[in-house]
C-alpha positions in Angstrom: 16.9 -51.4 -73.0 17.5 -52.9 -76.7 20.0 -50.6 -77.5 21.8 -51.0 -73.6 21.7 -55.2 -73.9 23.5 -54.6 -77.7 25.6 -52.5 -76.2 26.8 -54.5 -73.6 27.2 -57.6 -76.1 29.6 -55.3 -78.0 31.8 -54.4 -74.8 32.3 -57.7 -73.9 32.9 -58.7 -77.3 35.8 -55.8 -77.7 37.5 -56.5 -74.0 37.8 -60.1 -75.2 39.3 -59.1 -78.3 41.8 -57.1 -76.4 42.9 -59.8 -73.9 43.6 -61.9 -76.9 45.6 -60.0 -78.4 47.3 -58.6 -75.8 48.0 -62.5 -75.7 49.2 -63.0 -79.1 53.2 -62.8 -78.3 52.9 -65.8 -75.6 51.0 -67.9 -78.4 54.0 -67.2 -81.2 56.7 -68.1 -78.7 54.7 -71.5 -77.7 54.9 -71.9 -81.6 58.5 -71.5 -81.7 59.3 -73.7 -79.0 57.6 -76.3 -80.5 58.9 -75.8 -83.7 62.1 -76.2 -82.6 60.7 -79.4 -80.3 61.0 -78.1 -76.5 57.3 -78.8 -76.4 57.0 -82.3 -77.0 56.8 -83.5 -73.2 56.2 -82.1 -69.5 54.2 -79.9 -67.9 55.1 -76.3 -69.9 53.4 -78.5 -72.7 50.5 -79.4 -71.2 50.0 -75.6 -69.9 50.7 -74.5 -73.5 48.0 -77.5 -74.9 45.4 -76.0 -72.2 46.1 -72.6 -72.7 45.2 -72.6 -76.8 42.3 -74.7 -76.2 40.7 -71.9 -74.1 41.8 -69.4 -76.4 40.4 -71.4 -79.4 36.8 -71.9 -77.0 36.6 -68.4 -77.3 36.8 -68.5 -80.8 40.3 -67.9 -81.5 41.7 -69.4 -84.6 45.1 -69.7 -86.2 45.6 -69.7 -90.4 48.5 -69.1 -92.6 50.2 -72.4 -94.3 52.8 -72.3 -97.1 50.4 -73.1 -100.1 47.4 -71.3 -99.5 46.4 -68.7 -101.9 47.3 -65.4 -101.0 44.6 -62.8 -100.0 45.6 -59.7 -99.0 42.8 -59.5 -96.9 44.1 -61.8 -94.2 47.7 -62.3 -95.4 50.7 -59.5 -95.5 53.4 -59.7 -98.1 56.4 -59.0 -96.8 58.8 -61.2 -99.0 58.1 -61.5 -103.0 60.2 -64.9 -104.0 60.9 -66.6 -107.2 60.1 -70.3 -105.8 58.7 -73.9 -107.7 55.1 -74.2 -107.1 52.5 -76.8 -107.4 51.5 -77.7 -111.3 48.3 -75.8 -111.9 49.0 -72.9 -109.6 47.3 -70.2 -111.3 47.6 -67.2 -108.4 50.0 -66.0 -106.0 50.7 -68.2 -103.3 52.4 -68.1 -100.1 55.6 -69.7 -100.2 56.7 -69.2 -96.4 55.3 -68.0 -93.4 57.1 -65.8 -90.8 54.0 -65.3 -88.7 50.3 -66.7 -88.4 47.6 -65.2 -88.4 44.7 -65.2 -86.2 40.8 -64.6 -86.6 38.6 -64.2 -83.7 35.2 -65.7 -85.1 35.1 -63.2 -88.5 37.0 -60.5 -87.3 41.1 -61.1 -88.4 43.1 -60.0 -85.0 46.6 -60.3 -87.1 47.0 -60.7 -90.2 49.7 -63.3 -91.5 53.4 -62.2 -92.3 54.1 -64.6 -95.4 56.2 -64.7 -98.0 54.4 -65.1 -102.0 55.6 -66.2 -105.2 53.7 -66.0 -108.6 53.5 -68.9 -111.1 55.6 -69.0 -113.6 
């Protein structure tokens, strides 16, 4: 019964992982529009507002900033740029990012497409 009940947690666990990331691409194009600010106002917005807060309910969270030390753990190179950064910047950091990443509680669902540049 243990072993069925652990099971069962485990199931659940992976068919929500797979919804969300089969959600993933409507998430970066709700990003982009309101990047480029055709999210500021009416209803799309207010789908897109209620739509990441369920997501993030279930545990979903976005990362990946320019200035965060890179960790290939979470983070993907894909660009490696000669750029200014911060006095004191001892490591590689990411200079740009072309794609967040998300983590669903520990577990990273995508990993971050960034650009990095080392300190001089």
């Amino acid at each position: 019964k243990r072993r069925v009940d652990r099971d069962r947690h485990v199931e659940r666990d992976r068919a929500v992982a797979s919804v969300i990331e089969s959600m993933l691409p409507v998430l970066d194009e709700i990003q982009l529009a309101r990047q480029h600010g055709e999210l500021e106002t009416g209803p799309f917005a207010k789908i897109a507002e209620k739509l990441e807060g369920i997501l993030g309910k279930q545990g979903l969270e976005r990362f990946g900033q320019p200035g965060d030390a890179f960790d290939p753990t979470v983070h993907e190179a894909v660009m490696h740029v000669q750029a200014e950064l911060a006095p004191g910047t001892t490591g590689t950091t990411v200079v740009q990012v072309m794609q967040p990443g998300y983590t669903l509680g520990e577990r990273v669902v995508r990993p971050a497409l960034v650009a990095v540049a080392d300190p001089a």
